[in-house]
N, C-alpha and C positions, 0 to 999 in steps of 0.2 A: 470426530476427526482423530484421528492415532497420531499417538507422539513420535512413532517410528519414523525414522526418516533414513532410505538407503545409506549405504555407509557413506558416500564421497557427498552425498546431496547434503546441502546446506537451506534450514525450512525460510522462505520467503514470506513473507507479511507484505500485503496490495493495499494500501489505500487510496479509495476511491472517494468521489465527491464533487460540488460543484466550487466551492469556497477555498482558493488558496492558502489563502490567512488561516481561516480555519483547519485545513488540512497539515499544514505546518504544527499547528499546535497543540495539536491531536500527534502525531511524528514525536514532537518532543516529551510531551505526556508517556509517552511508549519509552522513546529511546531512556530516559532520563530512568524507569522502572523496570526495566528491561535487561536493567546489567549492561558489564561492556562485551563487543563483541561483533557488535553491531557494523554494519555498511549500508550506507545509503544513497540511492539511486533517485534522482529529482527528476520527474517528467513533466515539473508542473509550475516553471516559470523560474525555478533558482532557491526560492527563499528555504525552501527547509535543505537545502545543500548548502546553503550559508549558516543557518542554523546548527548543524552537525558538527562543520567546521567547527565553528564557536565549543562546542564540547571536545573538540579534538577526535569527532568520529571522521571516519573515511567516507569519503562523498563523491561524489557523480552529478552530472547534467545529462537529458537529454531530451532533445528534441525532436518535434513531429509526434504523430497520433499515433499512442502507442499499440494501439491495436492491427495497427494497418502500415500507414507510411513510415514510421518510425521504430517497426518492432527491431530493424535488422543491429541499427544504432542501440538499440532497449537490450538486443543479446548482446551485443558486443563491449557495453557500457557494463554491465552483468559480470561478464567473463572477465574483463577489466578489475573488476572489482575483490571477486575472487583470489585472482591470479596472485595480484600485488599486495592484498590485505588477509586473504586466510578469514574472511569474517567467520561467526558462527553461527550471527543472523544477517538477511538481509530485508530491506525496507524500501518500496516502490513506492512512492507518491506518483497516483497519475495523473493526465490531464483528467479535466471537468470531460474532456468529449470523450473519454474510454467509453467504449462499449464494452461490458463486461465480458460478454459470450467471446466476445473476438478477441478480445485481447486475454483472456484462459485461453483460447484456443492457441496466441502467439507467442504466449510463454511456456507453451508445452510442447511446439515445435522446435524441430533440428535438434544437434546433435548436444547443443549445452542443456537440455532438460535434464541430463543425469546429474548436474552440476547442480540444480536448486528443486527445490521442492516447495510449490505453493500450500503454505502451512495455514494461512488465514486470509480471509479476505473482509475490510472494514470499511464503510462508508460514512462520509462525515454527511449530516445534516443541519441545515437551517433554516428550519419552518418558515420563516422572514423571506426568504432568498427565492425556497421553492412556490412562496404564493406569487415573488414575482416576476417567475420567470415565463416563457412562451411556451404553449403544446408540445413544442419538440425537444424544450430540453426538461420539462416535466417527465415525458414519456423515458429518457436517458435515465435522467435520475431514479424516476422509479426501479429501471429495473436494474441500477447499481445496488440500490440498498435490497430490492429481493434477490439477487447476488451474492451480496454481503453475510457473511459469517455474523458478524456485528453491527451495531449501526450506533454512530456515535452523536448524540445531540450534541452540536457547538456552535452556539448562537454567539454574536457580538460581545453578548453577557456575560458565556461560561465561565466558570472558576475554573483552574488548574484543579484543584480537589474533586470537582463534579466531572471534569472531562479522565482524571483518575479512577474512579469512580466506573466511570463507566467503561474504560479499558479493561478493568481488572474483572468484570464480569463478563464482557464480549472475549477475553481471552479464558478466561473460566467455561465458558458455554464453549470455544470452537475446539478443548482440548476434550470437553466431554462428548461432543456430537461422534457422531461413526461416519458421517459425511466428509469427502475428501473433494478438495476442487481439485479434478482432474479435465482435460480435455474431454 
């Protein structure tokens, strides 16, 4: 993946997953190492838009499936963000139901695509979670993390240092790759 990013576009970080809690703390693991600069956009029940807050980052809600029902509120929520805060990064947590393929396809449509640039794309996992869930959201999950630029183990258990850990190689591997998630 190239570090270039057109001049006005601002690179976007997607994380996806099935575990809210987890996906929160995998967000702050990032935001917290990441430097300031940050904005972030909650698709995925509030908690890590509360989380942000708490650090004094700029934050967003929004609701509906971000791939689909919910993209038009996900651009608008985006450009919101931008507009008012100038970030230099920005940060999606999706719902559990994102479908990857469609929701790259919803953040690369209209006219704000020149405004951000999907920089990485990370999945939380939870070996626990995915033995027990149903066929169809096995089938989700799977293809979030074959998706994923990164895939982040964050069990109940995780340390903050291991879920460290393992950000700092998943963003290590997606600035070495030559793969760009584009539409």
């Amino acid at each position: 993946m190239s570090d270039h990013h057109p001049a006005a576009a601002v690179p976007l970080t997607v994380i996806t997953g099935i575990d809210a809690a987890a996906k929160t703390r995998v967000a702050l693991a990032l935001l917290r190492s990441g430097g300031a600069g940050w904005s972030v956009l909650d698709n995925d029940g509030g908690a890590t838009a509360a989380a942000a807050g708490a650090l004094n980052l700029p934050s967003a809600q929004s609701s509906g499936c971000a791939c689909c029902t919910g993209q038009v509120l996900i651009h608008a929520a985006l450009v919101q963000l931008l507009r008012q805060h100038r970030p230099r990064q920005l940060l999606l947590v999706a719902a559990a139901a994102a479908e990857p393929q469609a929701l790259r396809r919803a953040l690369a449509q209209g006219s704000a695509m020149k405004a951000w640039e999907i920089a990485r794309q990370l999945c939380v996992f939870d070996a626990a979670l995915f033995a027990g869930v149903g066929d169809e959201a096995r089938v989700l999950w799977q293809a979030q993390q074959d998706a994923a630029d990164g895939v982040i183990q964050c069990g109940a258990a995780a340390d903050t240092a291991a879920i460290e850990a393992q950000l700092d190689a998943a963003i290590s591997l997606s600035k070495a790759s030559s793969r760009r998630i584009t539409s």
